[in-house]
C-alpha positions as CSV (number, residue, x, y, z in Angstrom):
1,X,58.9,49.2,95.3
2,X,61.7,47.8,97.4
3,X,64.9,47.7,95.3
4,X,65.7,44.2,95.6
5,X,62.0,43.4,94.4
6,X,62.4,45.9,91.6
7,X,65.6,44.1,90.3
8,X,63.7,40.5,90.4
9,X,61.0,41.9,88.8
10,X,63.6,43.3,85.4
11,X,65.5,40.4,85.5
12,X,62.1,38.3,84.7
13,X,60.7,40.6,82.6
14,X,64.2,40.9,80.6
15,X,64.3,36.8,80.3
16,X,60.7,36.8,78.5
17,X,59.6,38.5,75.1
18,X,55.8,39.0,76.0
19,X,54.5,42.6,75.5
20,X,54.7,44.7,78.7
21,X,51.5,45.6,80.3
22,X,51.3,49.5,81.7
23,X,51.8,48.5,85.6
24,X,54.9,46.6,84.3
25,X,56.2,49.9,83.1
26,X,55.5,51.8,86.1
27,X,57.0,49.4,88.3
28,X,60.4,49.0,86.4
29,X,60.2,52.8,86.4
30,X,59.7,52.8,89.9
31,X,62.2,51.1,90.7
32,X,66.0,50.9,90.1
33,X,66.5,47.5,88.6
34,X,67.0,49.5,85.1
35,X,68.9,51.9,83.4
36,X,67.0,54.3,81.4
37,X,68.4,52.6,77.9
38,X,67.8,49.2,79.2
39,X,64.5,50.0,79.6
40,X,63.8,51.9,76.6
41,X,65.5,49.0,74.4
42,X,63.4,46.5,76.3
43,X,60.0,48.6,75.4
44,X,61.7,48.4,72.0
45,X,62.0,44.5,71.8
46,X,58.7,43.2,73.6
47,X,56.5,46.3,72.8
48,X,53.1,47.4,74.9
49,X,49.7,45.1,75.5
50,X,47.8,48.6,75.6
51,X,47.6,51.7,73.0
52,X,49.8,54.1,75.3
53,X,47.2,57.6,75.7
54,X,48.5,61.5,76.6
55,X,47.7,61.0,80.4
56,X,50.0,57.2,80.0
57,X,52.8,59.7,78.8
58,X,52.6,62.0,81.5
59,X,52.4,59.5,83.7
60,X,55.5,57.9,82.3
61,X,57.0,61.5,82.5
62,X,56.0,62.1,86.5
63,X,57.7,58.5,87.3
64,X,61.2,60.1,85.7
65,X,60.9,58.9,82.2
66,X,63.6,59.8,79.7
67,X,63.3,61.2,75.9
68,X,64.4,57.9,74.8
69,X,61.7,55.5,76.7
70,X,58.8,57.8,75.5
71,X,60.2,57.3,72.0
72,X,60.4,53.6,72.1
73,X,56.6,53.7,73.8
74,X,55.7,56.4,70.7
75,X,57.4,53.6,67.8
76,X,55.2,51.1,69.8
77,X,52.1,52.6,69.5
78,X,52.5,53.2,65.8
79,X,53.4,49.5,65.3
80,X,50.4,48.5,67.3
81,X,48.3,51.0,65.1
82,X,46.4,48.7,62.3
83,X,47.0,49.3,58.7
84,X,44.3,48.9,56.1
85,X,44.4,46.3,53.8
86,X,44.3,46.7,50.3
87,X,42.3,44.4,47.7
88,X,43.9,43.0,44.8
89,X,42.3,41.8,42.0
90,X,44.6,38.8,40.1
91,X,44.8,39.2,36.4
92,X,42.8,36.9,34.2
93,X,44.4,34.0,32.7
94,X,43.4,30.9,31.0
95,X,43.9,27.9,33.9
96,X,44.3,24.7,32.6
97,X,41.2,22.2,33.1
98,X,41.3,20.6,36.5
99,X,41.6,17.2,36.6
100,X,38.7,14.6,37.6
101,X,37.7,14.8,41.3
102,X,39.1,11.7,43.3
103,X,36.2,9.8,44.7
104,X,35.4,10.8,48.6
105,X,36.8,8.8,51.3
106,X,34.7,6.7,53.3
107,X,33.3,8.6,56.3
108,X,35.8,8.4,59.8
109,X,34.6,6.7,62.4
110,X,32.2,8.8,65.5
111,X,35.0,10.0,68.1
112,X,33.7,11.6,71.1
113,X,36.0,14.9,72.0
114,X,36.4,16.4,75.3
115,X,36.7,20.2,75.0
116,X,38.2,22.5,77.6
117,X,37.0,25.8,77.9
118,X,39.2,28.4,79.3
119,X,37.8,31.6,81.3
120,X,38.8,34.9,80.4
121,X,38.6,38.1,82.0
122,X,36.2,40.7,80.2
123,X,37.4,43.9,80.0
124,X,34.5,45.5,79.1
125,X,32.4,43.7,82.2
126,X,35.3,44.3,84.7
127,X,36.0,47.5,86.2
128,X,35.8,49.2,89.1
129,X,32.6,49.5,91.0
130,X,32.7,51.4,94.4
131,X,35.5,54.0,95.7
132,X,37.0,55.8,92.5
133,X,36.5,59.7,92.4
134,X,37.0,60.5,95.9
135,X,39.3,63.0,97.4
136,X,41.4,63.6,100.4
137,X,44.4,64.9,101.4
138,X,48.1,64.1,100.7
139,X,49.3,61.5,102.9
140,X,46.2,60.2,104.3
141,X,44.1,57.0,103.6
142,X,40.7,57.3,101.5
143,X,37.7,56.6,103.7
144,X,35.6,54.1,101.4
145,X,37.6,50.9,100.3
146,X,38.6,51.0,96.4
147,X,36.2,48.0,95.1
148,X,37.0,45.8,92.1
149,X,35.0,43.6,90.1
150,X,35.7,40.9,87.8
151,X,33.4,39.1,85.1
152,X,34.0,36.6,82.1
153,X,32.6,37.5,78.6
154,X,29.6,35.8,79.5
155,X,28.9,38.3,82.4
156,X,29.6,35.4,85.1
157,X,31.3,36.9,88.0
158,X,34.9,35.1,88.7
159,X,36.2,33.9,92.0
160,X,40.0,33.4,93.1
161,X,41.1,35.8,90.1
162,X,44.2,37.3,91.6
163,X,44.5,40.8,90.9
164,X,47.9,43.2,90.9
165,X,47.4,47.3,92.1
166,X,49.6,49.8,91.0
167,X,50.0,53.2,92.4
168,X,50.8,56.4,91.0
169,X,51.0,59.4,93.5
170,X,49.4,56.4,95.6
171,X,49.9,53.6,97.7
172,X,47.7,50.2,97.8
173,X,47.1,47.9,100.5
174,X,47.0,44.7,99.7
175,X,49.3,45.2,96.3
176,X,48.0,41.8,95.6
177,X,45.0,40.0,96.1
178,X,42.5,37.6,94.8
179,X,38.6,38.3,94.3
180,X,36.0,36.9,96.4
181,X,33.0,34.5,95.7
182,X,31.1,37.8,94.9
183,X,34.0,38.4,91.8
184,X,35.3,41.3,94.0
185,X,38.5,42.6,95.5
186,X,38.6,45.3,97.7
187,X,41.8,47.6,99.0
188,X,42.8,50.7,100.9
189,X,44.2,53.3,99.5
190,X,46.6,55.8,100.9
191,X,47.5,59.1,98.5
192,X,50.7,60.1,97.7
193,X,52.3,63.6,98.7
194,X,52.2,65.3,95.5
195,X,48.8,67.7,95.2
196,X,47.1,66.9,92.2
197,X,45.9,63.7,90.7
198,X,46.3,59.9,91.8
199,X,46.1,57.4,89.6
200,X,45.4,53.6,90.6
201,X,46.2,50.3,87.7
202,X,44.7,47.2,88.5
203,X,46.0,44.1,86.2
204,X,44.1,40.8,85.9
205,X,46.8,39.2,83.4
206,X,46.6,41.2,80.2
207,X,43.6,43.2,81.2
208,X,43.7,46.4,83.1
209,X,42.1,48.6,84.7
210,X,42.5,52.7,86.0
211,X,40.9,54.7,88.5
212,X,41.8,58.3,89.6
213,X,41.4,60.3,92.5
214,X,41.9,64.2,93.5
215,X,44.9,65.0,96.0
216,X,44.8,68.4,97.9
217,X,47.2,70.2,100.5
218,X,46.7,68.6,104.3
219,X,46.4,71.2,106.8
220,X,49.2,74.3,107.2
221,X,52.1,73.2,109.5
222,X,54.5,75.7,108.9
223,X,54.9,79.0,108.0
224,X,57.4,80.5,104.8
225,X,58.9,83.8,105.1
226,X,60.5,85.2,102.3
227,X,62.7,88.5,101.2
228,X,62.8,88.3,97.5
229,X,64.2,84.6,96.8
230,X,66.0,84.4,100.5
231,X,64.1,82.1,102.8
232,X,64.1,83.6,106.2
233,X,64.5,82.0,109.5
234,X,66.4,82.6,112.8
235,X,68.0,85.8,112.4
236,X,68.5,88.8,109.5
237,X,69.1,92.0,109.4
238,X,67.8,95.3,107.3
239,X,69.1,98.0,105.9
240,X,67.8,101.4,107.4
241,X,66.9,104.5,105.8
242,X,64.1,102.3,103.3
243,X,60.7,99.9,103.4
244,X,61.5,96.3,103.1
245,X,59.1,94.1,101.8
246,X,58.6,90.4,103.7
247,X,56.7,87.4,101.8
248,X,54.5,85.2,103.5
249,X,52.9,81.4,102.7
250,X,51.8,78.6,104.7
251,X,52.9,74.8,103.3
252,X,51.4,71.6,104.5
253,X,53.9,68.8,105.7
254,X,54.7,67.8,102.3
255,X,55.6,71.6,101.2
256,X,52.5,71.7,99.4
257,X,50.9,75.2,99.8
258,X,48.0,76.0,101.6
259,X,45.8,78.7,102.1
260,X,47.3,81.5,103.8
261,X,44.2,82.7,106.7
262,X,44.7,85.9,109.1
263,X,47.9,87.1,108.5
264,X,49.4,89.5,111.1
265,X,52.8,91.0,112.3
266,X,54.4,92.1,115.7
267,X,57.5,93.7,116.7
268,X,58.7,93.6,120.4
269,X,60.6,97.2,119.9
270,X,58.7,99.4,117.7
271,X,61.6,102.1,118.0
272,X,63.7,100.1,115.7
273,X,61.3,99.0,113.1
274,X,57.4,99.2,112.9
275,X,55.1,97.2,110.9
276,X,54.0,100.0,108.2
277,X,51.8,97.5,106.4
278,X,50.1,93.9,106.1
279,X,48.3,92.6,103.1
280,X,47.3,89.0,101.9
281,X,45.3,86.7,99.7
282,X,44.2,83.4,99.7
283,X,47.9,82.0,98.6
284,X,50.3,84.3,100.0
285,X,50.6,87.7,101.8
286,X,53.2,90.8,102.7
287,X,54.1,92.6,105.3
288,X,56.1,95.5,105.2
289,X,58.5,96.9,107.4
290,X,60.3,100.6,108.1
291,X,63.5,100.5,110.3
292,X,63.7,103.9,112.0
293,X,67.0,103.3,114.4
294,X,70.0,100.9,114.9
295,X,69.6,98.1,117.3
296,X,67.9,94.4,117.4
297,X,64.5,92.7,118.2
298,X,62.3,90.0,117.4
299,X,59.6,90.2,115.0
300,X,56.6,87.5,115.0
301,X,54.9,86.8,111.8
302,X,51.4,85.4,112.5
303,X,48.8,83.4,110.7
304,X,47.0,80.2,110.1
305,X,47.1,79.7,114.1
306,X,50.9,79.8,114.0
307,X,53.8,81.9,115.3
308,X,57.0,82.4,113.4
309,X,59.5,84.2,115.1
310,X,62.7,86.3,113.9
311,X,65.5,88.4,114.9
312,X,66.1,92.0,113.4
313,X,68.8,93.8,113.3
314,X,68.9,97.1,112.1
315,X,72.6,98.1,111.2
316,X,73.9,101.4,112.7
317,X,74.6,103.6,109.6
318,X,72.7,103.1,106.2
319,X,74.4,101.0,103.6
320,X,74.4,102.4,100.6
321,X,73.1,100.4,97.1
322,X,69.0,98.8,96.7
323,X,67.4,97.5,100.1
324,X,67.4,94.1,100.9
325,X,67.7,91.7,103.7
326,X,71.0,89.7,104.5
């Protein structure tokens, strides 16, 4: 959410007491409209419309929340939580005799009344109906539309209902729209670039509603080549006289990891160093190296159809102390 829109939105929501509905939370904690204590002392004050659940709270916790906002939510839901009521029976005692009855008052006058009957969103005959479930891969847009459908208690469908989305891990196009003459609303949605789980709110007043989807890694764009916790790139050197060990992983474009497919090794002078040994699973593989004389050349590290190239250099006398690369 856009800053400036974020800000409007906390201002209006500070000005008002009514009970904060989930996608108001993730929006505020989307955002930067509020501090951390502002917010928690606002969940404090106006409380929740919903009974906050563990997959809420981690939700809360992935969007940056602090100790002291799940507290507040916490206090909420145990204020929410109803208590049971306990009968009392009043002690006997001797009432005094009531007095005579007034006679009845003569019977009003017929007056025709005019109800107005206000529709309501159903929770339980609203939901989602086509385009939850499905998975694809981070960044990219689902294939089938996300479908909506709203009803009123009496299982009528409900036109021009305007209806908010909320993404986590996910974006929604339109945010905002209303249903059609069918009681339906339906949006595109793009994941997020976090592998794992996206989660989609949509809110019809006090009502809402949540859908999830599966996220995996895209396709492998680069290559990660690593001695011990040192990323390698450009150009390193080795110490002689030992085996060095060389980690390899492939990432997506999001630095998610992928699966690591055909991993091999070549060196353009084989005096210097050789390649004594290559060795991979699905996540991640190794390739070994033995320097055999002083001097530089390139090694290329290959696999998932991609090349990654590096300069050696192989010091003149051996150093003494553990191997490593620098």
């Amino acid at each position: 959410m856009p800053a400036a829109l974020s800000a409007v939105l906390a201002a209006l929501v500070l000005q008002g007491s009514a009970p904060l509905r989930k996608s108001d939370l993730v929006r505020l904690l989307s955002g930067a409209g509020m501090s951390p204590v502002e917010l928690a002392q606002l969940v404090r004050r106006n409380c929740l419309t919903f009974q906050p659940t563990d997959r809420d709270r981690n939700d809360f916790r992935l969007l940056g929340a602090e100790v002291s906002l799940l507290a507040a939510v916490d206090d909420c839901a145990r204020r929410r939580a109803p208590r049971r009521r306990v009968a009392v029976t009043p002690a006997a005692r001797t009432s005094p005799k009531p007095p005579a009855a007034p006679p009845p008052p003569p019977p009003p006058q017929a007056v025709m009344q005019v109800q107005r009957i206000l529709v309501k969103v159903s929770a339980e005959r609203s939901g989602f109906v086509s385009g939850g479930g499905q998975r694809g891969s981070a960044g990219t847009q689902l294939p089938r539309a996300l479908v909506l459908e709203v009803r009123d208690s009496a299982g009528a469908v409900l036109s021009g209902q305007a209806v908010t989305f909320t993404g986590i891990n996910a974006s929604i196009q339109p945010a905002v729209a209303p249903t059609d003459a069918a009681g339906q609303v339906h949006v595109g949605v793009t994941l997020g670039e976090r592998v794992g789980s996206a989660t989609v709110i949509a809110a019809m007043g006090v009502v809402e509603k949540q859908v999830a989807f599966n996220v995996a890694a895209g396709p492998a764009v680069q290559l990660v080549v690593l001695c011990g916790s040192s990323s390698l790139s450009g150009h390193f050197a080795i110490r002689p006289d030992s085996s060095v060990v060389v980690r390899v992983s492939a990432q997506d474009a999001f630095a998610n990891p992928t699966p690591l497919l055909s991993l091999r090794a070549a060196v353009a002078d084989a005096r210097i160093f050789r390649v004594v040994g290559v060795s991979q699973d699905s996540a991640a593989g190794t390739v070994t190296l033995k320097p055999d004389q002083a001097g530089t050349t390139s090694l290329a590290v290959i696999a998932n159809g991609m090349r990654q190239y590096l300069t050696v250099t192989v010091p003149p006398r051996a150093a003494p102390g553990t191997v490593d690369c620098r």
